[in-house]
mmCIF file as Biopython writes it, N, C-alpha, C and O atoms, coordinates in Angstrom:
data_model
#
loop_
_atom_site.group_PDB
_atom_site.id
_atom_site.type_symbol
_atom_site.label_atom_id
_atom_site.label_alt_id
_atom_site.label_comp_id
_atom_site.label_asym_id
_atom_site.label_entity_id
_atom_site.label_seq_id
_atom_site.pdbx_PDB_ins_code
_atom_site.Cartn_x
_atom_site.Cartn_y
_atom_site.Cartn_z
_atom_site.occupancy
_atom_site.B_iso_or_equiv
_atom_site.auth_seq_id
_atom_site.auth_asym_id
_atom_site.pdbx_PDB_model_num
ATOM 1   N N  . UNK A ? 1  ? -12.147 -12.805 -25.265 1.0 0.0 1  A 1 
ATOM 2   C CA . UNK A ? 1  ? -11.637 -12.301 -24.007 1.0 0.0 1  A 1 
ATOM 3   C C  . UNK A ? 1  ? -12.392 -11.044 -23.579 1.0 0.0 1  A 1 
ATOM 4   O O  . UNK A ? 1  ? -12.809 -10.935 -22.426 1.0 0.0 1  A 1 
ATOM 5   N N  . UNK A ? 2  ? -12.586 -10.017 -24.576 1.0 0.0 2  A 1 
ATOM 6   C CA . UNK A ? 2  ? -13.341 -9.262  -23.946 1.0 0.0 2  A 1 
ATOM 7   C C  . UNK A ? 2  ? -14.491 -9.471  -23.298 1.0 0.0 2  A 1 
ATOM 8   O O  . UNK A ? 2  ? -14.553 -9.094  -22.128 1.0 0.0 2  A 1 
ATOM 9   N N  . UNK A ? 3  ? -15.490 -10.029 -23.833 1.0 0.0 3  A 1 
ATOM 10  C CA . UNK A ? 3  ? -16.516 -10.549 -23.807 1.0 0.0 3  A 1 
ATOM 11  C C  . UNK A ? 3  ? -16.663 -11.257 -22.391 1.0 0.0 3  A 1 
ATOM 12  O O  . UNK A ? 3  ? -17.788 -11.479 -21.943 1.0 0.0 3  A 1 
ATOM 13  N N  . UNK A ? 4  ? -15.518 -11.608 -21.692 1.0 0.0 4  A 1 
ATOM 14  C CA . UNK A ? 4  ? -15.835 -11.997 -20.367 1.0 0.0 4  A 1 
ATOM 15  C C  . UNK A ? 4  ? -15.282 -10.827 -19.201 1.0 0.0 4  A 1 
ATOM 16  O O  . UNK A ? 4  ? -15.108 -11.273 -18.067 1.0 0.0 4  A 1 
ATOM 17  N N  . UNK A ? 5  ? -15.047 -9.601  -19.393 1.0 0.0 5  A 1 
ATOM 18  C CA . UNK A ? 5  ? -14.948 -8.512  -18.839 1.0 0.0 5  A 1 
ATOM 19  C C  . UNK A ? 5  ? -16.020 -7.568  -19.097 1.0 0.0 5  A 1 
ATOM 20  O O  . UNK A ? 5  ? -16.327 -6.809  -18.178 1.0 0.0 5  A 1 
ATOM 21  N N  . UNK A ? 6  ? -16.409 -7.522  -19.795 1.0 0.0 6  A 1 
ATOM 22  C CA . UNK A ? 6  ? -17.960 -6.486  -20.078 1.0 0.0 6  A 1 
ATOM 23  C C  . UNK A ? 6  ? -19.138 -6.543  -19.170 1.0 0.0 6  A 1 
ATOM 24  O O  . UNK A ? 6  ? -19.380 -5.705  -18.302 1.0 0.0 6  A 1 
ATOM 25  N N  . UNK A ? 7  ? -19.743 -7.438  -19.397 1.0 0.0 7  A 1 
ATOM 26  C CA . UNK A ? 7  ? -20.514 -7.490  -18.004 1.0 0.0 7  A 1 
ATOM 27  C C  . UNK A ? 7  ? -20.221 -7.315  -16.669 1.0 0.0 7  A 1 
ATOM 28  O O  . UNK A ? 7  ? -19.204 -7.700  -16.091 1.0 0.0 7  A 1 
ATOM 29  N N  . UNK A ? 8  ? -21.314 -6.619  -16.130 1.0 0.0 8  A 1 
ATOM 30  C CA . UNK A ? 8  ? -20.874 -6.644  -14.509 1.0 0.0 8  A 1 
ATOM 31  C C  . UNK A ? 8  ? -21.830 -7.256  -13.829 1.0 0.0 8  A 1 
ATOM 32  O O  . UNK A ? 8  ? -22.987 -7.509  -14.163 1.0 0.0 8  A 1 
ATOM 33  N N  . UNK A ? 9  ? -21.206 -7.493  -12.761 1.0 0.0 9  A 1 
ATOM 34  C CA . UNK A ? 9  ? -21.811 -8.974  -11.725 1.0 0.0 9  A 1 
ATOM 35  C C  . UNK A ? 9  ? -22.460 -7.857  -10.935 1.0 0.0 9  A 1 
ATOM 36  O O  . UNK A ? 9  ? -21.928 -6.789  -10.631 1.0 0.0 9  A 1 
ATOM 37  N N  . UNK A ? 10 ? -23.816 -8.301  -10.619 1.0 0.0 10 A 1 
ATOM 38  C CA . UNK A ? 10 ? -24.938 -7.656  -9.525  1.0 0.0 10 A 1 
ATOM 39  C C  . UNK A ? 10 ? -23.900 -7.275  -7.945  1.0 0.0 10 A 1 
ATOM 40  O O  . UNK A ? 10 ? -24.011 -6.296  -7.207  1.0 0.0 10 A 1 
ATOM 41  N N  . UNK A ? 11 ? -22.829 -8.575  -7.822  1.0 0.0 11 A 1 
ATOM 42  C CA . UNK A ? 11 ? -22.477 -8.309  -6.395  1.0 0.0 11 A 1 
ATOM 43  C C  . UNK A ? 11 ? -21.303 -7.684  -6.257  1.0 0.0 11 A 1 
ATOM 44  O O  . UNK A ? 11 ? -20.662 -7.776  -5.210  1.0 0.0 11 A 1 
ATOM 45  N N  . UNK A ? 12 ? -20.817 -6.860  -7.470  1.0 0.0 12 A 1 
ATOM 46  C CA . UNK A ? 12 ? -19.887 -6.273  -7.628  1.0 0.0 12 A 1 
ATOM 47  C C  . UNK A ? 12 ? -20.273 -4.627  -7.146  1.0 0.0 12 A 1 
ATOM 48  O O  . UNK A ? 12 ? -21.315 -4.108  -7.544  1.0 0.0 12 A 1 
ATOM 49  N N  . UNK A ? 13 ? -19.682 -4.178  -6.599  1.0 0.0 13 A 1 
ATOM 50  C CA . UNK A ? 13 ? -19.836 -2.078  -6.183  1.0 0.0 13 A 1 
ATOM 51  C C  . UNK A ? 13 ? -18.881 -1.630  -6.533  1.0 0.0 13 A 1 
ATOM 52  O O  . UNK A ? 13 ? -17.772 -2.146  -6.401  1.0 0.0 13 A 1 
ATOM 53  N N  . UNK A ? 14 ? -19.103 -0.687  -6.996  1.0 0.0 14 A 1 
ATOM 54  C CA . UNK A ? 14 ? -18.481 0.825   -7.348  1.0 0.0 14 A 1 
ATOM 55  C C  . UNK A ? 14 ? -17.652 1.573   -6.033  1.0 0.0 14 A 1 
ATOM 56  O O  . UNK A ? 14 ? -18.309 2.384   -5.380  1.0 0.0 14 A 1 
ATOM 57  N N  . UNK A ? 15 ? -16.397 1.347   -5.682  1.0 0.0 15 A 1 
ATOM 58  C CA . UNK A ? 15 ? -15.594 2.279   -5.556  1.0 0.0 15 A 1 
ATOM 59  C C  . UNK A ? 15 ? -14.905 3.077   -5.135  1.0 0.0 15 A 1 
ATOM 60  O O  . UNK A ? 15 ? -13.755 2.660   -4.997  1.0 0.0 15 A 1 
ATOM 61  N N  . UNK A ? 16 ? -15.047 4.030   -4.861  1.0 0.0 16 A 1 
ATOM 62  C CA . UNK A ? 16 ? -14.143 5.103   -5.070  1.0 0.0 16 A 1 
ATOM 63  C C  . UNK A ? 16 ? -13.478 5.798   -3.996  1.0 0.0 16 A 1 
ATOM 64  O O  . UNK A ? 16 ? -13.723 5.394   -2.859  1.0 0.0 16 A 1 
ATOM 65  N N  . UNK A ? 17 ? -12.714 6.729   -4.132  1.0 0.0 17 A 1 
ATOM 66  C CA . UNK A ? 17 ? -11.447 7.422   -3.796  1.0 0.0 17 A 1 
ATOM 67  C C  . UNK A ? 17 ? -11.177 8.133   -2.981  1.0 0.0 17 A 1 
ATOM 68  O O  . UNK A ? 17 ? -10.228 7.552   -2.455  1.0 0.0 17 A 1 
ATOM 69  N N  . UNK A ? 18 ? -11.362 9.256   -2.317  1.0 0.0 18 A 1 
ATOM 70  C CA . UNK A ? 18 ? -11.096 10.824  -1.897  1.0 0.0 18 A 1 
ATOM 71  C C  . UNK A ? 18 ? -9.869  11.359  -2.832  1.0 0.0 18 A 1 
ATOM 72  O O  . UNK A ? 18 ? -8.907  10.758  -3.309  1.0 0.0 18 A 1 
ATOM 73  N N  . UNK A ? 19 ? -10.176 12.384  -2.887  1.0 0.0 19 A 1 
ATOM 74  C CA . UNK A ? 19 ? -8.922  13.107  -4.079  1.0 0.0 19 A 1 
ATOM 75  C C  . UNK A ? 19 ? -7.564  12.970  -2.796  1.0 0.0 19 A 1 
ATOM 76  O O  . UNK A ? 19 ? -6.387  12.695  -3.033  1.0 0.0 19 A 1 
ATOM 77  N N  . UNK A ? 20 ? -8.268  13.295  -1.264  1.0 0.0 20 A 1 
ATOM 78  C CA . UNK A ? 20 ? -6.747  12.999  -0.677  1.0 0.0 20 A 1 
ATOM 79  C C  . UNK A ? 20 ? -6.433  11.697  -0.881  1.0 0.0 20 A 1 
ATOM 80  O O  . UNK A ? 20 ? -5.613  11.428  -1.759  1.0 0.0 20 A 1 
ATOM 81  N N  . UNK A ? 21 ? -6.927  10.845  -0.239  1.0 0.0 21 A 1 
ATOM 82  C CA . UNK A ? 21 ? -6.321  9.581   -0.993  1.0 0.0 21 A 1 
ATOM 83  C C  . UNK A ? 21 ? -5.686  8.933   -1.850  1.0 0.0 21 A 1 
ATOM 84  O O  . UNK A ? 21 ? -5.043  7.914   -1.598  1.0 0.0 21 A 1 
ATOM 85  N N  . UNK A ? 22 ? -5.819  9.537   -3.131  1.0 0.0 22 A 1 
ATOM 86  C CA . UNK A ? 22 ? -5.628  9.263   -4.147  1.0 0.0 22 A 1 
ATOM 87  C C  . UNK A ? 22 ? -3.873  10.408  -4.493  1.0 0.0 22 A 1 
ATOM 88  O O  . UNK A ? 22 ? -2.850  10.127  -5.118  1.0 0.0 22 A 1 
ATOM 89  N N  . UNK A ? 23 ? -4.314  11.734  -3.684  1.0 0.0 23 A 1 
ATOM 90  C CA . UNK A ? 23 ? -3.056  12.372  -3.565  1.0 0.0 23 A 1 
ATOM 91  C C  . UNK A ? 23 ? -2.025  11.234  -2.478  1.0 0.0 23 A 1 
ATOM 92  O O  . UNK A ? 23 ? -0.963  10.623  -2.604  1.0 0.0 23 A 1 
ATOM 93  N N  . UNK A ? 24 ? -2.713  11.351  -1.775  1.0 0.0 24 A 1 
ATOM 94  C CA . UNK A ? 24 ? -1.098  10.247  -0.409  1.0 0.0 24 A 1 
ATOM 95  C C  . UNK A ? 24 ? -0.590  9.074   -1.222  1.0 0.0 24 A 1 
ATOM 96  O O  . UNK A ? 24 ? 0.607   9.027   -1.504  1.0 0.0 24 A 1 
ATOM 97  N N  . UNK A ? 25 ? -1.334  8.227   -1.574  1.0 0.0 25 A 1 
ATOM 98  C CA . UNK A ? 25 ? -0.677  7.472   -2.705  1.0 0.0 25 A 1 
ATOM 99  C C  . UNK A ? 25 ? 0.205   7.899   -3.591  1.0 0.0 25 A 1 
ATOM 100 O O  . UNK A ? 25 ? 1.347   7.456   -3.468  1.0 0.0 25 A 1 
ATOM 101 N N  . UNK A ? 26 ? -0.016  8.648   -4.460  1.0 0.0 26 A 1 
ATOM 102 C CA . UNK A ? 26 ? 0.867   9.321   -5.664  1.0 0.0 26 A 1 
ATOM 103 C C  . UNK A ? 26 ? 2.134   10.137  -4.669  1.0 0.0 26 A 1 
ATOM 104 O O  . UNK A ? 26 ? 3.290   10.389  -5.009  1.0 0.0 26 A 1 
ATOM 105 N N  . UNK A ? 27 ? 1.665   10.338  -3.763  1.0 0.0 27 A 1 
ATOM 106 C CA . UNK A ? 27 ? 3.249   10.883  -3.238  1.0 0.0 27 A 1 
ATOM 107 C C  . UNK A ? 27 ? 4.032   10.320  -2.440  1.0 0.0 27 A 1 
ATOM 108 O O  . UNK A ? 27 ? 5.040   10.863  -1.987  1.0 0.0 27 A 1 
ATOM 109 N N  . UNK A ? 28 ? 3.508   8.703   -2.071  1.0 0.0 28 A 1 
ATOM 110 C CA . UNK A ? 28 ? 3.870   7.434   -0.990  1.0 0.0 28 A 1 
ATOM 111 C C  . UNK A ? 28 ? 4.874   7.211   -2.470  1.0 0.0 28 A 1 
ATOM 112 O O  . UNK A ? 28 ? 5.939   7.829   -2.454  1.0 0.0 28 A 1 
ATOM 113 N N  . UNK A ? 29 ? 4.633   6.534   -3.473  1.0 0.0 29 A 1 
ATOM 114 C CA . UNK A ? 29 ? 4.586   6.082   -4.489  1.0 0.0 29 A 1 
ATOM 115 C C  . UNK A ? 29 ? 6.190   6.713   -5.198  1.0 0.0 29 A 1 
ATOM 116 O O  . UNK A ? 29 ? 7.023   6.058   -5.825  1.0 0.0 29 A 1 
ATOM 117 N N  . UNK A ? 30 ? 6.230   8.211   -4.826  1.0 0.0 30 A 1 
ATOM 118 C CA . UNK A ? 30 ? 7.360   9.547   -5.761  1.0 0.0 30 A 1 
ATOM 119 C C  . UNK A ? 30 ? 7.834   9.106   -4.311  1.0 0.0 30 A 1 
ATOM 120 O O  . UNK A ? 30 ? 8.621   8.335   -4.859  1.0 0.0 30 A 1 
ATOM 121 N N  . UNK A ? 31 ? 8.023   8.936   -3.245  1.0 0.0 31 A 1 
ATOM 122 C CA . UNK A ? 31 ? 8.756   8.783   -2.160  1.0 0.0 31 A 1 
ATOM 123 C C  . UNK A ? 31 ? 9.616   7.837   -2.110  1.0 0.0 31 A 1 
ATOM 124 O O  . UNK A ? 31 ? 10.801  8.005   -1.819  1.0 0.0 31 A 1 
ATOM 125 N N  . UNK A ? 32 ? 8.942   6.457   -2.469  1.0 0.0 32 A 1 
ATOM 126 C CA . UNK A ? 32 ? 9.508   5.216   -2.124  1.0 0.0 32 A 1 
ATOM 127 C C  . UNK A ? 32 ? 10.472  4.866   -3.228  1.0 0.0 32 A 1 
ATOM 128 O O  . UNK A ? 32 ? 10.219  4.901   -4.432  1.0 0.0 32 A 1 
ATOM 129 N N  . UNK A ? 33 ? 11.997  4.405   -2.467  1.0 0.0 33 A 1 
ATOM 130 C CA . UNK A ? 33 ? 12.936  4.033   -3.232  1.0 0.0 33 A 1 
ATOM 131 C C  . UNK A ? 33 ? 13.511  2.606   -3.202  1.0 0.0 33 A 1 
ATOM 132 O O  . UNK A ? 33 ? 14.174  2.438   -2.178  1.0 0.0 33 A 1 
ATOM 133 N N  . UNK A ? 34 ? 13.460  1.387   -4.104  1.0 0.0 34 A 1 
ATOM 134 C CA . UNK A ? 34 ? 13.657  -0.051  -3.605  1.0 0.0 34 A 1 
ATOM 135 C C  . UNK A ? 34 ? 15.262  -0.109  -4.342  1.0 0.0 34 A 1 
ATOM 136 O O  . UNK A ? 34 ? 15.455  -0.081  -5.558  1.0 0.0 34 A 1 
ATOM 137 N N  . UNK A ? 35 ? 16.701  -0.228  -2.916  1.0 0.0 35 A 1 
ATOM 138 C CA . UNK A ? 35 ? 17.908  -0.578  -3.955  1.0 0.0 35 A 1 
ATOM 139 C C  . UNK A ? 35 ? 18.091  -1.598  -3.558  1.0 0.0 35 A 1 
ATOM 140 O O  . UNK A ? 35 ? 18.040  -1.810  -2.347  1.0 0.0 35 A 1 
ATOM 141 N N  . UNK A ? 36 ? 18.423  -2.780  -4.648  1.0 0.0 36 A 1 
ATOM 142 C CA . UNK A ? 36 ? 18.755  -4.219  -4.386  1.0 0.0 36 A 1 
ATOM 143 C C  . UNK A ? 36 ? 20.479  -4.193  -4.348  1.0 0.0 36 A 1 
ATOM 144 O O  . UNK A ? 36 ? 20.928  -3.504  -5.264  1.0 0.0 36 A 1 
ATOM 145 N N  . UNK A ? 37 ? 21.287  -4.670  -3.666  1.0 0.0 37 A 1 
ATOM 146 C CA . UNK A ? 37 ? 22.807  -4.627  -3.571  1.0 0.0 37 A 1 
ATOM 147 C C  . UNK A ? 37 ? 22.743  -6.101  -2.756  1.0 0.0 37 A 1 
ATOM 148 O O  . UNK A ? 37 ? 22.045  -6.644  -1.899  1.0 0.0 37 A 1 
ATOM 149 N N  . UNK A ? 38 ? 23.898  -6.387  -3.563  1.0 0.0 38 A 1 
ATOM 150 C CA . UNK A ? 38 ? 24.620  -8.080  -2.849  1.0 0.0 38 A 1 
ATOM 151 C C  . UNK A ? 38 ? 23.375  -8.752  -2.394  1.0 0.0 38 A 1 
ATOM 152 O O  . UNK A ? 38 ? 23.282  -9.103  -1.218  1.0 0.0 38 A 1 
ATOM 153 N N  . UNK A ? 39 ? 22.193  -9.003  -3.435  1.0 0.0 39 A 1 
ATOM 154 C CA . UNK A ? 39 ? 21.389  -10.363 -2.697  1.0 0.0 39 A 1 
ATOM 155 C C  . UNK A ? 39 ? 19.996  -9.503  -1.995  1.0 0.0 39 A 1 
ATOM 156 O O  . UNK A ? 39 ? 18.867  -9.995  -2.005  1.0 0.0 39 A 1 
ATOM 157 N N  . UNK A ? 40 ? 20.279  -8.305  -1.469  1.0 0.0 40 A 1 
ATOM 158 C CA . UNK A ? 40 ? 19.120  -7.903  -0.460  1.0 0.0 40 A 1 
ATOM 159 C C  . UNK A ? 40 ? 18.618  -6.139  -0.789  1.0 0.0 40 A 1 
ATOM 160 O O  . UNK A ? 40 ? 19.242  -5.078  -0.766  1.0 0.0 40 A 1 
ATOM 161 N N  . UNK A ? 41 ? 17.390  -6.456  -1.046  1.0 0.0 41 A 1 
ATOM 162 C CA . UNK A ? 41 ? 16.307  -5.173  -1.291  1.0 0.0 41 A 1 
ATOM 163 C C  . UNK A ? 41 ? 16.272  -4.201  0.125   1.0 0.0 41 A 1 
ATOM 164 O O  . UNK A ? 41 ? 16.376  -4.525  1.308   1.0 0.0 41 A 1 
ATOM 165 N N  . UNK A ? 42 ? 16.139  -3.282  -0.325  1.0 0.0 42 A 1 
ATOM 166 C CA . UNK A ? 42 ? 16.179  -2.067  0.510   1.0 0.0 42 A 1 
ATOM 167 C C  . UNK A ? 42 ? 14.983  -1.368  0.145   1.0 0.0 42 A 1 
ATOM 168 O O  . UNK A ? 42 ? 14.811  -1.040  -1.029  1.0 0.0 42 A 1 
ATOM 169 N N  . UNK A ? 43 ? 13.829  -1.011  1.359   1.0 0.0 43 A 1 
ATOM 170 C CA . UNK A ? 43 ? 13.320  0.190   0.747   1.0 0.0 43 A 1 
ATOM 171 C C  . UNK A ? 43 ? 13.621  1.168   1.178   1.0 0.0 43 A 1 
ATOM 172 O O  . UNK A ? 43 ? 14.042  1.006   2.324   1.0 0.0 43 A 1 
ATOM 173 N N  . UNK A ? 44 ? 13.641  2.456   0.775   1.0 0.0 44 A 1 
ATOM 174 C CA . UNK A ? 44 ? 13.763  3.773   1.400   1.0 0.0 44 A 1 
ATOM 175 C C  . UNK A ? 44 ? 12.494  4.528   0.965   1.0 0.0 44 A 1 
ATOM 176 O O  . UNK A ? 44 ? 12.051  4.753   -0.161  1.0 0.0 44 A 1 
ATOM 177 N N  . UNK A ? 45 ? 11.875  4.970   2.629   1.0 0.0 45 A 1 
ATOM 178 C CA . UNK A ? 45 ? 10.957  6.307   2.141   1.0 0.0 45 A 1 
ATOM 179 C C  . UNK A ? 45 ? 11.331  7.387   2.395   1.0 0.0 45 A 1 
ATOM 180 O O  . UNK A ? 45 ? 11.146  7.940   3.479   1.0 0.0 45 A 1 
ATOM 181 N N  . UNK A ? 46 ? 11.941  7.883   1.400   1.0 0.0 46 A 1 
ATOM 182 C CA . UNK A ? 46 ? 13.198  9.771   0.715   1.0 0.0 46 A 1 
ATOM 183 C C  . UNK A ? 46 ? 11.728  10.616  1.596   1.0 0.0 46 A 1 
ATOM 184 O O  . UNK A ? 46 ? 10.739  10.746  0.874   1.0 0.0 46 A 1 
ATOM 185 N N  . UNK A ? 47 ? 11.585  11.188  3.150   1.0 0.0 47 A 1 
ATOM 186 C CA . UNK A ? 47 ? 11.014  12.335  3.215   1.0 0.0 47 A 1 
ATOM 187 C C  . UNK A ? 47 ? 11.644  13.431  2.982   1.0 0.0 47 A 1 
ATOM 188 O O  . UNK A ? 47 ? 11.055  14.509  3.056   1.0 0.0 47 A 1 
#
């Protein structure tokens, strides 16, 4: 199994982030609240 994750494919790219980005996520993430009651999901985003 490993052995078919190790290599990387030529048409594969690299990436990456902005640190804000990566901050709005992590605090989308501490925001969002899912309560399931009688059958049906709720999300709440707690600002």
């Amino acid at each position: 199994m490993e052995q078919l994750y190790t290599k990387t494919s030529p048409q594969c790219k690299l990436v990456t982030a902005s640190e804000e980005t990566v901050r709005f996520l992590l605090d989308y993430s501490k925001s969002l609240s899912i309560v399931e009651a009688d059958g049906m999901t709720i999300e709440n985003n707690l600002n």
